[in-house]
N, CA, C and O atoms as a GROMACS GRO file, in nm:
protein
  544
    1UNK      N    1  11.984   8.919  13.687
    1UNK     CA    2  11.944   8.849  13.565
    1UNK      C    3  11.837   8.744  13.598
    1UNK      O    4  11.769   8.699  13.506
    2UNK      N    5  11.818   8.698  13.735
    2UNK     CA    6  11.763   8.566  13.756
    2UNK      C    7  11.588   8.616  13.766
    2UNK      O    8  11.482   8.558  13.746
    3UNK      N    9  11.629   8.757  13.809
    3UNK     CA   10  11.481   8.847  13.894
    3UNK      C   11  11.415   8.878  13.776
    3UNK      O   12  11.292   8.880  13.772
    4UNK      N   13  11.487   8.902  13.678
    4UNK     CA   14  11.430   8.982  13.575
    4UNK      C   15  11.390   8.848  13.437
    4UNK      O   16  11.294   8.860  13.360
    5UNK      N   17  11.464   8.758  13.437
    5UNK     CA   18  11.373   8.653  13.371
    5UNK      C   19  11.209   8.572  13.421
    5UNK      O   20  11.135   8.506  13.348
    6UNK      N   21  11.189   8.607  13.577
    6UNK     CA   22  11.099   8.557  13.616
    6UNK      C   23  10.963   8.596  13.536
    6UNK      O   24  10.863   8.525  13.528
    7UNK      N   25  10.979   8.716  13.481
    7UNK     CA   26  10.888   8.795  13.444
    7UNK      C   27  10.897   8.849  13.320
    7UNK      O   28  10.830   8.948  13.289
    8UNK      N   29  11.012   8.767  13.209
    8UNK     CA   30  10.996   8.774  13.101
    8UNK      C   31  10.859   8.731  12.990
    8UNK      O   32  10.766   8.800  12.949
    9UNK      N   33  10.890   8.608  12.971
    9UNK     CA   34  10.754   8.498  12.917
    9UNK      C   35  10.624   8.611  12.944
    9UNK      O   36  10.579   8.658  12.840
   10UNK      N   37  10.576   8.646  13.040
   10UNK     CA   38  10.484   8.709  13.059
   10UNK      C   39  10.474   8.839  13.003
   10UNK      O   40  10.370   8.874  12.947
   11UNK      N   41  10.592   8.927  13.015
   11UNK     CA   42  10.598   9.030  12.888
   11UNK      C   43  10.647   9.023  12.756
   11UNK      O   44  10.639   9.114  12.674
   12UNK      N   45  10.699   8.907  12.738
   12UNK     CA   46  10.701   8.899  12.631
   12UNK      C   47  10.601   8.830  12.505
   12UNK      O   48  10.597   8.826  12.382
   13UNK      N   49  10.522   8.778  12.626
   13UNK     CA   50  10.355   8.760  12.546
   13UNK      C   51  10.271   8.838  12.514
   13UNK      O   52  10.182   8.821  12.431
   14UNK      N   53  10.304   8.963  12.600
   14UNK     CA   54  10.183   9.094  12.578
   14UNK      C   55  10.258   9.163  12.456
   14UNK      O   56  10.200   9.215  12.361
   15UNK      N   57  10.411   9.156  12.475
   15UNK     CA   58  10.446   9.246  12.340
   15UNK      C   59  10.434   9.156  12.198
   15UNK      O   60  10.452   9.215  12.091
   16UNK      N   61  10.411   9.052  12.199
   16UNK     CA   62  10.340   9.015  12.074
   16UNK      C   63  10.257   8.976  12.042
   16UNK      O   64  10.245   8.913  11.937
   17UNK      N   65  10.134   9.007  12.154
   17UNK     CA   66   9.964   9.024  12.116
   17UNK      C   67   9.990   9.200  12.089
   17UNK      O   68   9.924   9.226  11.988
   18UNK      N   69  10.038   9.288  12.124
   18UNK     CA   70  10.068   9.393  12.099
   18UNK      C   71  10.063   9.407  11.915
   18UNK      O   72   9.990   9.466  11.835
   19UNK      N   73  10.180   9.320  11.905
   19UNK     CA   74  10.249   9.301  11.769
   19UNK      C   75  10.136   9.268  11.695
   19UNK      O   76  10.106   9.350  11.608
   20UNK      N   77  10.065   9.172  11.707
   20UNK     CA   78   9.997   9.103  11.632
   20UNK      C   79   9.887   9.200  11.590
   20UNK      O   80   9.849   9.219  11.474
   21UNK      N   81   9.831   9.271  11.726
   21UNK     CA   82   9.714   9.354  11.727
   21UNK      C   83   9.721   9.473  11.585
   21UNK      O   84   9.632   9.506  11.506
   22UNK      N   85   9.846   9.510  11.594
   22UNK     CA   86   9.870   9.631  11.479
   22UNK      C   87   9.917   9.588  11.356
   22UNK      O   88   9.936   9.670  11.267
   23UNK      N   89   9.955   9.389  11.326
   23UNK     CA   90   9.967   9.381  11.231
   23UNK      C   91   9.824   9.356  11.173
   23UNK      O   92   9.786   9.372  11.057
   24UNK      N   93   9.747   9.310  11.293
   24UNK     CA   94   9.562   9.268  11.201
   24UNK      C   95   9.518   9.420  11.162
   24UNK      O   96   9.447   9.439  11.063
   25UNK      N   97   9.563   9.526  11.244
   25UNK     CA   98   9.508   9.674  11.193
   25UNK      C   99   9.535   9.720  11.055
   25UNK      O  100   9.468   9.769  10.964
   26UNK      N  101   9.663   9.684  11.075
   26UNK     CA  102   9.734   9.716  10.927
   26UNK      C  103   9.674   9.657  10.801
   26UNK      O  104   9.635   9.703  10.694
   27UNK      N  105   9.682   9.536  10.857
   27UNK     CA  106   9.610   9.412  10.727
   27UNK      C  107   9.470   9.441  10.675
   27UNK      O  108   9.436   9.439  10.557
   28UNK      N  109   9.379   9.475  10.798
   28UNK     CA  110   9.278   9.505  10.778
   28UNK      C  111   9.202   9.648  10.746
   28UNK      O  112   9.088   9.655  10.699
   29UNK      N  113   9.283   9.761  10.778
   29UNK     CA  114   9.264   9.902  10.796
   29UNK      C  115   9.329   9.986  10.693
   29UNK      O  116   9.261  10.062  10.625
   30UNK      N  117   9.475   9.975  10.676
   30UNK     CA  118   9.551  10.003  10.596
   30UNK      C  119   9.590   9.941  10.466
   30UNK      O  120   9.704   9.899  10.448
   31UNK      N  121   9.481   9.936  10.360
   31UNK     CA  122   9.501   9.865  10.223
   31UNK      C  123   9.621   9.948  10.156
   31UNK      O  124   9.666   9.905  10.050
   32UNK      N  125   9.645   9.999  10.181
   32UNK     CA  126   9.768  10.070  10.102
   32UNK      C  127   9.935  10.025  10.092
   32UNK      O  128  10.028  10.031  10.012
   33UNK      N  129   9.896   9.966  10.260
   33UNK     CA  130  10.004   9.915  10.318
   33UNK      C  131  10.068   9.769  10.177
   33UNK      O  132   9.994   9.731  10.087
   34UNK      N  133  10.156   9.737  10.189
   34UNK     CA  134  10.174   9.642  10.091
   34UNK      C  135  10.162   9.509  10.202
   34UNK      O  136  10.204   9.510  10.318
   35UNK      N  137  10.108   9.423  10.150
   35UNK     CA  138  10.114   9.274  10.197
   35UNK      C  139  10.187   9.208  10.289
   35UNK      O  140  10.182   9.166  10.405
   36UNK      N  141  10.314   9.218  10.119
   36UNK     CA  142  10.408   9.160  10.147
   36UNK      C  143  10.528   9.225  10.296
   36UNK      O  144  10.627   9.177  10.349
   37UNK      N  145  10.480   9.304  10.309
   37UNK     CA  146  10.516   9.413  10.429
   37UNK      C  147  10.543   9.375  10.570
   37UNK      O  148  10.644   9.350  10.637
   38UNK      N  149  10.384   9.381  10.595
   38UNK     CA  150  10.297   9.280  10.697
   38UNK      C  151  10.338   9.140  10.712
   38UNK      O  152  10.387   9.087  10.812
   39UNK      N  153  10.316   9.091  10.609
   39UNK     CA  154  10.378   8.931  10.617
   39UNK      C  155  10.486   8.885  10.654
   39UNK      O  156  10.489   8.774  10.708
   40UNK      N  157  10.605   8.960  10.635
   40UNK     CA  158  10.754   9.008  10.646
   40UNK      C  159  10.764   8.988  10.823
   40UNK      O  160  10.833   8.899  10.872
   41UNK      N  161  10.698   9.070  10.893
   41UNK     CA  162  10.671   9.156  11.000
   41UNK      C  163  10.598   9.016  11.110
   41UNK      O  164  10.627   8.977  11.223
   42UNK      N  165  10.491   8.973  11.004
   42UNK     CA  166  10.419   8.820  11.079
   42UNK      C  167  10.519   8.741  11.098
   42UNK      O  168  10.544   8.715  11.215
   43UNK      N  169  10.594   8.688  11.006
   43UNK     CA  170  10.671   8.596  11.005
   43UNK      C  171  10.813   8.609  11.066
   43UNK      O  172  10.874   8.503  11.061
   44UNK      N  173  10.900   8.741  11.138
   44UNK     CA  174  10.948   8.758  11.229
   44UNK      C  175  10.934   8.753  11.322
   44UNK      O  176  11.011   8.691  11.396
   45UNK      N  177  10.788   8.841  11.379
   45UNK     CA  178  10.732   8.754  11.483
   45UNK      C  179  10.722   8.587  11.513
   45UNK      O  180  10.755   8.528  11.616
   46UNK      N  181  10.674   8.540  11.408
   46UNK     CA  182  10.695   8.380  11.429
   46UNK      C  183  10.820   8.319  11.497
   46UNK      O  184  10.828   8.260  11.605
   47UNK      N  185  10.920   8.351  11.402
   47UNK     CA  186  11.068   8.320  11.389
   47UNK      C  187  11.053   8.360  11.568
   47UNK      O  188  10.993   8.278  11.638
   48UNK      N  189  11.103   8.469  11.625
   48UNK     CA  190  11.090   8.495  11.728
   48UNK      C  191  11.020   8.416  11.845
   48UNK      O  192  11.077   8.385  11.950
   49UNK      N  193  10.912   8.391  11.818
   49UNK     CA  194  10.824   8.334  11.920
   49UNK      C  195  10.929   8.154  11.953
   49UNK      O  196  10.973   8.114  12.061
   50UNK      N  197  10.936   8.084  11.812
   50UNK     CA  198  10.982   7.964  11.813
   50UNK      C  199  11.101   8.003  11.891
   50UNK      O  200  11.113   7.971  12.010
   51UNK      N  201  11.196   8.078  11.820
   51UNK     CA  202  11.333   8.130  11.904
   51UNK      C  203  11.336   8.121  12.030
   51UNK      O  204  11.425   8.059  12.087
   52UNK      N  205  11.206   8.201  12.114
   52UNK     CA  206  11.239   8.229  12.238
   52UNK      C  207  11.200   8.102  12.306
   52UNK      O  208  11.264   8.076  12.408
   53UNK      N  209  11.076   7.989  12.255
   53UNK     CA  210  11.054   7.870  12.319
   53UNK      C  211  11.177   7.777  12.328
   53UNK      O  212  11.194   7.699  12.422
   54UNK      N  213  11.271   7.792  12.212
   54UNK     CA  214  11.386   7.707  12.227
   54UNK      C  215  11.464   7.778  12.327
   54UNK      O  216  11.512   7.691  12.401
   55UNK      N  217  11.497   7.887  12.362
   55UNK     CA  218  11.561   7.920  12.498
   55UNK      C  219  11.561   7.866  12.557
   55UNK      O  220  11.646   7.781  12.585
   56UNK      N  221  11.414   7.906  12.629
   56UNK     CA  222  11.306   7.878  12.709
   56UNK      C  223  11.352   7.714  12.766
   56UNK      O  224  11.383   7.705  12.885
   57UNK      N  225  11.354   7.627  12.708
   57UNK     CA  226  11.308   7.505  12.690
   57UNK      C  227  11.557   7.465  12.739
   57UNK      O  228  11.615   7.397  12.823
   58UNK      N  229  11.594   7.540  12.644
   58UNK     CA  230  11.758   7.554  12.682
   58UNK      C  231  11.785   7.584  12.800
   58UNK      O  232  11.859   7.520  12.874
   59UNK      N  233  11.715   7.701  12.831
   59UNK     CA  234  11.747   7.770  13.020
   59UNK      C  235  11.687   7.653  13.092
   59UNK      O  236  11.756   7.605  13.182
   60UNK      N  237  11.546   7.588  13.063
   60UNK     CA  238  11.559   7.519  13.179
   60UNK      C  239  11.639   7.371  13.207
   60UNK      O  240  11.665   7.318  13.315
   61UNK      N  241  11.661   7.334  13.099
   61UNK     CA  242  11.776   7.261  13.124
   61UNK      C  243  11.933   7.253  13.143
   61UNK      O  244  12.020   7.166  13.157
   62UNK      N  245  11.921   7.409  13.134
   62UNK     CA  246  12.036   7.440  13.166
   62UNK      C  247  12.081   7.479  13.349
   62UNK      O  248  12.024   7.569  13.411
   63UNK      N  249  12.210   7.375  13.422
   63UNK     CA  250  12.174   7.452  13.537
   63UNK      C  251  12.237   7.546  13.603
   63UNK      O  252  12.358   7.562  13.583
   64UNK      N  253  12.161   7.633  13.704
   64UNK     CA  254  12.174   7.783  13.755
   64UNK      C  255  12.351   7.801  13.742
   64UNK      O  256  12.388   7.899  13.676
   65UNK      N  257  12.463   7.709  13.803
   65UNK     CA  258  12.554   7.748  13.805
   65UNK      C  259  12.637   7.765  13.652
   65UNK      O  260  12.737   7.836  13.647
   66UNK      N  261  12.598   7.711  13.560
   66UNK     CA  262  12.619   7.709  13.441
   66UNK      C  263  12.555   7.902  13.357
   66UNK      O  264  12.450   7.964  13.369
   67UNK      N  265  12.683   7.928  13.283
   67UNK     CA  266  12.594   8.047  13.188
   67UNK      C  267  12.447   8.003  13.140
   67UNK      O  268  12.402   7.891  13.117
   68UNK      N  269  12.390   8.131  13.133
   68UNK     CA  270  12.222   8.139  13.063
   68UNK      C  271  12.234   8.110  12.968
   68UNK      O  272  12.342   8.123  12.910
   69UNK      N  273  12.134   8.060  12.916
   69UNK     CA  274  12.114   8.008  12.773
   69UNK      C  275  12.100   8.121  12.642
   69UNK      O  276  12.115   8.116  12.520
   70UNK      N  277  12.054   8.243  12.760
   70UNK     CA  278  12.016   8.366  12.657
   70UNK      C  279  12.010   8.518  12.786
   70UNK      O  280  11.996   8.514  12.908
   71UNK      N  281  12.020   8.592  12.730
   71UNK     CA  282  12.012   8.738  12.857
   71UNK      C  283  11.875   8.801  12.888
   71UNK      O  284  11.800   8.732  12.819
   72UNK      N  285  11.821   8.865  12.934
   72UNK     CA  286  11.687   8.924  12.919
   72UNK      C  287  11.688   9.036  12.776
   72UNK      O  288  11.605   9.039  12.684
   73UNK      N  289  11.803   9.117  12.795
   73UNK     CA  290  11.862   9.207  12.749
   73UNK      C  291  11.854   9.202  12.604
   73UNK      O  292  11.815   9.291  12.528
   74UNK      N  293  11.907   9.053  12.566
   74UNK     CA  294  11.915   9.042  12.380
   74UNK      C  295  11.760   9.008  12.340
   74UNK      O  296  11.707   9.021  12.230
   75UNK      N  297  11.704   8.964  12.454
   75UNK     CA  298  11.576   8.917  12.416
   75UNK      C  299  11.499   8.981  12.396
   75UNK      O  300  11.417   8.970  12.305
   76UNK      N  301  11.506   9.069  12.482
   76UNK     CA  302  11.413   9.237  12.497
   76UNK      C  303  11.455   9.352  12.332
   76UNK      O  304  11.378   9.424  12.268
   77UNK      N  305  11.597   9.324  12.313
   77UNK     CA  306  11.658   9.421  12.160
   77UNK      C  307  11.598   9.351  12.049
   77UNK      O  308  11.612   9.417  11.946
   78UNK      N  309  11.546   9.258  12.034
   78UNK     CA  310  11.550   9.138  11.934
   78UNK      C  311  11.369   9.182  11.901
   78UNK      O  312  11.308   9.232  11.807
   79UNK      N  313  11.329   9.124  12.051
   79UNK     CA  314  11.137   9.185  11.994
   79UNK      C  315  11.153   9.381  11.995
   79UNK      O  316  11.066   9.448  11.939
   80UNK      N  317  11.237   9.429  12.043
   80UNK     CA  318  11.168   9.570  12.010
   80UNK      C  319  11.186   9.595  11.856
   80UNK      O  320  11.104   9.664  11.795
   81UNK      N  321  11.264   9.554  11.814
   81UNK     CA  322  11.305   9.587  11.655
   81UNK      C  323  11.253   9.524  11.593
   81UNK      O  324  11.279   9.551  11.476
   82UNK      N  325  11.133   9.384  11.609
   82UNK     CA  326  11.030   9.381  11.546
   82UNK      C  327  10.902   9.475  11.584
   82UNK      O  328  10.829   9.513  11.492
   83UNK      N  329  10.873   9.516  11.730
   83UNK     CA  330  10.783   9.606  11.738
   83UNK      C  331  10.795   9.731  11.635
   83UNK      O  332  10.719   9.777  11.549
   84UNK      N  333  10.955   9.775  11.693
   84UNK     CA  334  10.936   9.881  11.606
   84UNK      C  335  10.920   9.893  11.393
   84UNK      O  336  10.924   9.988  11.315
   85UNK      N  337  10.907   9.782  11.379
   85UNK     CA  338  10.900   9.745  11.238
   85UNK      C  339  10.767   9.718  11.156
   85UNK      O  340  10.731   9.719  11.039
   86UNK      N  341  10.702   9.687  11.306
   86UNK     CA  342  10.517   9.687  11.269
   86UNK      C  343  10.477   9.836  11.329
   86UNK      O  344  10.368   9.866  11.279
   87UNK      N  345  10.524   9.940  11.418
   87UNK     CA  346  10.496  10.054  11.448
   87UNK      C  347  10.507  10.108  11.284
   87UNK      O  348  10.406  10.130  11.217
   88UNK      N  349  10.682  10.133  11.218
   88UNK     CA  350  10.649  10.168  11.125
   88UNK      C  351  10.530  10.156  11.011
   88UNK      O  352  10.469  10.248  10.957
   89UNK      N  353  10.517  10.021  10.993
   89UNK     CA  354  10.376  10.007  10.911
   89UNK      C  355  10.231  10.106  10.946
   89UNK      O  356  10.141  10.140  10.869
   90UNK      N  357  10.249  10.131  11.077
   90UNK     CA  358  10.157  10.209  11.105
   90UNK      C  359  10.160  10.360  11.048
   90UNK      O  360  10.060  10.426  11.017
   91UNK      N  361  10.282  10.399  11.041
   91UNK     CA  362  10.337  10.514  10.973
   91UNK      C  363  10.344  10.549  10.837
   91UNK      O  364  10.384  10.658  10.796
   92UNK      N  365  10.300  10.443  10.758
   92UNK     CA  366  10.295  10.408  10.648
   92UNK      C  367  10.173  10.541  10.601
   92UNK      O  368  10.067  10.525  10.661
   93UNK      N  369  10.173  10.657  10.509
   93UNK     CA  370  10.066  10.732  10.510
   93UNK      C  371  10.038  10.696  10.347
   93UNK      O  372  10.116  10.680  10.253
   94UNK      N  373   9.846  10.686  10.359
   94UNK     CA  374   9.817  10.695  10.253
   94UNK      C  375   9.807  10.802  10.123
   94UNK      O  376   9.777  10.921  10.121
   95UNK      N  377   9.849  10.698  10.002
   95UNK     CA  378   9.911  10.803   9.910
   95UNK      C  379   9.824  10.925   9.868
   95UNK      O  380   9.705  10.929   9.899
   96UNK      N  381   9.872  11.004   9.813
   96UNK     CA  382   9.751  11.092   9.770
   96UNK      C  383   9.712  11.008   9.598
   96UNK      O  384   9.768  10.927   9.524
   97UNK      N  385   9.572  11.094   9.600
   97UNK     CA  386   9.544  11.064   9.452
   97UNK      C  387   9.594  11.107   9.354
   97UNK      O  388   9.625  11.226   9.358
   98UNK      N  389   9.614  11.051   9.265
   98UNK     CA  390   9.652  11.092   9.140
   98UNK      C  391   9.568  11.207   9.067
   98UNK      O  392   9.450  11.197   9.032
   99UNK      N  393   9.668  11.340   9.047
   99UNK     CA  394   9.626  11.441   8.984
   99UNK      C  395   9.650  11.399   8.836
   99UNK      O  396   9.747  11.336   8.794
  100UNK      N  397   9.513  11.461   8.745
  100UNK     CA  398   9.566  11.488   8.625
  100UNK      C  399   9.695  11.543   8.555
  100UNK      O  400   9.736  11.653   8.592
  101UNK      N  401   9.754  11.482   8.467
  101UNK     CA  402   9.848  11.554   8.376
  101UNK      C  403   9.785  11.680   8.296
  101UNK      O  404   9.687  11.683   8.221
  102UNK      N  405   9.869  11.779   8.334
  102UNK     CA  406   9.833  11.854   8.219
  102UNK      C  407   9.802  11.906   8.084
  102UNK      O  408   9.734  11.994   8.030
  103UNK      N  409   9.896  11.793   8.051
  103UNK     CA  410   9.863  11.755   7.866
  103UNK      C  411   9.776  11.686   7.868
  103UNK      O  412   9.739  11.666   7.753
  104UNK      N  413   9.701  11.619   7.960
  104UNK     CA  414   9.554  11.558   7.985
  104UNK      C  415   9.467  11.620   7.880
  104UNK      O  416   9.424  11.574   7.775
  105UNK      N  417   9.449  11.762   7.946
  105UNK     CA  418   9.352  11.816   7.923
  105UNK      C  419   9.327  11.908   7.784
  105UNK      O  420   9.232  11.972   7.739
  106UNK      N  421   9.492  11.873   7.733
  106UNK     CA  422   9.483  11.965   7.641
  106UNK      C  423   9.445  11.869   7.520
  106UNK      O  424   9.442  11.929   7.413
  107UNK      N  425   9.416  11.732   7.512
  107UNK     CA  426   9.436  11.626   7.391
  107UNK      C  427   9.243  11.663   7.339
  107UNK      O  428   9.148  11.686   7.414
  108UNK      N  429   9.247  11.657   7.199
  108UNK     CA  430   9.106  11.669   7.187
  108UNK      C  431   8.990  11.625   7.247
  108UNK      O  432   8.893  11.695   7.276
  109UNK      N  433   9.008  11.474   7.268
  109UNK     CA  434   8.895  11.458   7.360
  109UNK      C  435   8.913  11.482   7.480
  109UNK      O  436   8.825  11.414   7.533
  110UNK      N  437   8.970  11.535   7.564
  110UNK     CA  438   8.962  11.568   7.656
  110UNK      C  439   8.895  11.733   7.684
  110UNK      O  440   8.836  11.760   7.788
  111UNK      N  441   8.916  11.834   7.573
  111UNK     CA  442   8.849  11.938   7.499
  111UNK      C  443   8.711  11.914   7.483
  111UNK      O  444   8.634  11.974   7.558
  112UNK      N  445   8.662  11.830   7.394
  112UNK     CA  446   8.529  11.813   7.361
  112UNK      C  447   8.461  11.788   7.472
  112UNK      O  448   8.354  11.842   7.498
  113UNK      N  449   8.536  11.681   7.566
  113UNK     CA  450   8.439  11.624   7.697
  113UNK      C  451   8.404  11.790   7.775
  113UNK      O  452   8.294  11.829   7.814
  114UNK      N  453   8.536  11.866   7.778
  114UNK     CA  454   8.486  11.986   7.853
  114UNK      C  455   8.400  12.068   7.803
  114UNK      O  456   8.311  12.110   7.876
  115UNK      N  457   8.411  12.121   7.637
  115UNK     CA  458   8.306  12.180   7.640
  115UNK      C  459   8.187  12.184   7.640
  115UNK      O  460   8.116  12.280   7.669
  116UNK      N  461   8.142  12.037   7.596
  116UNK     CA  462   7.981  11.955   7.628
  116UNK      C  463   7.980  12.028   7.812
  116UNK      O  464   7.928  12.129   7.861
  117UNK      N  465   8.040  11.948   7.852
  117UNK     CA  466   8.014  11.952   8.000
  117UNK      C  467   7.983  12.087   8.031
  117UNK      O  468   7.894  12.118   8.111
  118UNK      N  469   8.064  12.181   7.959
  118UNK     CA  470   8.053  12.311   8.020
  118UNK      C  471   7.932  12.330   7.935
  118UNK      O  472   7.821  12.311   7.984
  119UNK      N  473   7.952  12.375   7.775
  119UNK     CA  474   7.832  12.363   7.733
  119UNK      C  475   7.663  12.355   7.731
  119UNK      O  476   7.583  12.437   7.685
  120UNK      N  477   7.640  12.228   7.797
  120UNK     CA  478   7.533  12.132   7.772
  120UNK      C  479   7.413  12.230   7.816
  120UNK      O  480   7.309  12.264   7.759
  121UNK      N  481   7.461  12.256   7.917
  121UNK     CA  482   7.257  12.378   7.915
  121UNK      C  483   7.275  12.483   7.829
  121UNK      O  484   7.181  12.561   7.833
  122UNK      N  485   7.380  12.519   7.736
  122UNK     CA  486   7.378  12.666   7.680
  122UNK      C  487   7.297  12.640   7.512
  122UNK      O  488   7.371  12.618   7.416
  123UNK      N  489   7.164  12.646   7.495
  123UNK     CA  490   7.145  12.663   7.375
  123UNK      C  491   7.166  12.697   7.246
  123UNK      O  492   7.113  12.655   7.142
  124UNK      N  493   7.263  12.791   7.266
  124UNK     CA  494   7.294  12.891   7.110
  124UNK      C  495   7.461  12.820   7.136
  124UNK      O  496   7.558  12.894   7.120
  125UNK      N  497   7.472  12.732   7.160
  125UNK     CA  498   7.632  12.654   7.134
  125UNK      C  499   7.670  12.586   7.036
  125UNK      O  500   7.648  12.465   7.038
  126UNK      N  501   7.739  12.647   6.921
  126UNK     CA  502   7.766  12.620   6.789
  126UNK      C  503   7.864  12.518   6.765
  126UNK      O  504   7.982  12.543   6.790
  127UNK      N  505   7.821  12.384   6.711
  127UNK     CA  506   7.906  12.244   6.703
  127UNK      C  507   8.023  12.283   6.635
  127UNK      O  508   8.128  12.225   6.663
  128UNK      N  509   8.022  12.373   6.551
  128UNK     CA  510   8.129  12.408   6.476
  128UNK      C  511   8.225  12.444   6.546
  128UNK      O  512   8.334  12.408   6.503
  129UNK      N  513   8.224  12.498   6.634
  129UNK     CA  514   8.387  12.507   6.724
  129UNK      C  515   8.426  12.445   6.789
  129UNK      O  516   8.532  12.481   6.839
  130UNK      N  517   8.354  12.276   6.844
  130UNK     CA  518   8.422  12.223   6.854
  130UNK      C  519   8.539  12.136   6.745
  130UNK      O  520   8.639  12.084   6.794
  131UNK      N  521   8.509  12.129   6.597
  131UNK     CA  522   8.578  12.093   6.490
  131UNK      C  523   8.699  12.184   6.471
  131UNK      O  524   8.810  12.156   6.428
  132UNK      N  525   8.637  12.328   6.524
  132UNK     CA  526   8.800  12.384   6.470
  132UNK      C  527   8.872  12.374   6.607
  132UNK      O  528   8.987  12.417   6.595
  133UNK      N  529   8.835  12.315   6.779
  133UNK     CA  530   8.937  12.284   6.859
  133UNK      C  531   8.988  12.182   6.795
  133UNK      O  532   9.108  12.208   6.808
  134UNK      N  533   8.984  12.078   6.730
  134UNK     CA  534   8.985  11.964   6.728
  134UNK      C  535   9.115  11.962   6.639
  134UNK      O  536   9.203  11.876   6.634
  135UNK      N  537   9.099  12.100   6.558
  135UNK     CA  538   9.202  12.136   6.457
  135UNK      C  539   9.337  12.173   6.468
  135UNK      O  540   9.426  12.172   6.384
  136UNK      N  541   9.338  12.219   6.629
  136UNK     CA  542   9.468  12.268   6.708
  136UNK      C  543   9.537  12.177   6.699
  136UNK      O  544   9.649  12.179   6.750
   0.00000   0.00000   0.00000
């Protein structure tokens, strides 16, 4: 336990420039993503970071023959389940677009717009049928 805290602080700084790195991706890359999501995700990280300085700051006044203030172990379960909570965001896939309804197309103006459109270069195209679609 003693070997393996030497070299905590130090990974546990890279895993939340890690963290941070894919929440600025998200924030910035992924508009779909919701906000409030991300923010959620920032602010665990925070919580965390303060958390582990109060250890930090507990272990060393705490001394060797006395229990740890904290394990490597809970410390290490604690940031992966925020990693893995900003990974998800990454997983987050953008939605598809919205298809037309089909009764869209059947409402009169939605008729008229098509047959102009289809229409519009055909010369001998008689206005009168669009009045009797209009009549359906």
């Amino acid at each position: 336990e003693v070997e393996l805290r030497a070299d905590l602080p130090e990974w546990v700084s890279k895993k939340v420039a890690s963290i941070r790195k894919v929440l600025d991706t998200v924030l910035t890359n992924r508009t779909w993503v919701a906000n409030e999501t991300a923010w959620k995700v920032g602010n665990d990280t925070d919580d965390f970071e303060t958390w582990f300085k109060e250890l930090q700051e507990k272990q060393e006044a705490t001394v060797l023959t006395e229990e740890p203030a904290f394990k490597v172990l809970d410390v290490k379960k604690r940031l992966a389940s925020i990693g893995k909570a900003a990974n998800q965001l990454m997983k987050i896939k953008k939605p598809a677009a919205a298809q037309p309804k089909k009764d869209d197309l059947l409402q009169p103006e939605k008729l008229r717009e098509l047959i102009r459109n289809v229409t519009q270069n055909d010369t001998t195209y008689d206005a009168s049928k669009l009045d009797k679609m209009s009549k359906l």
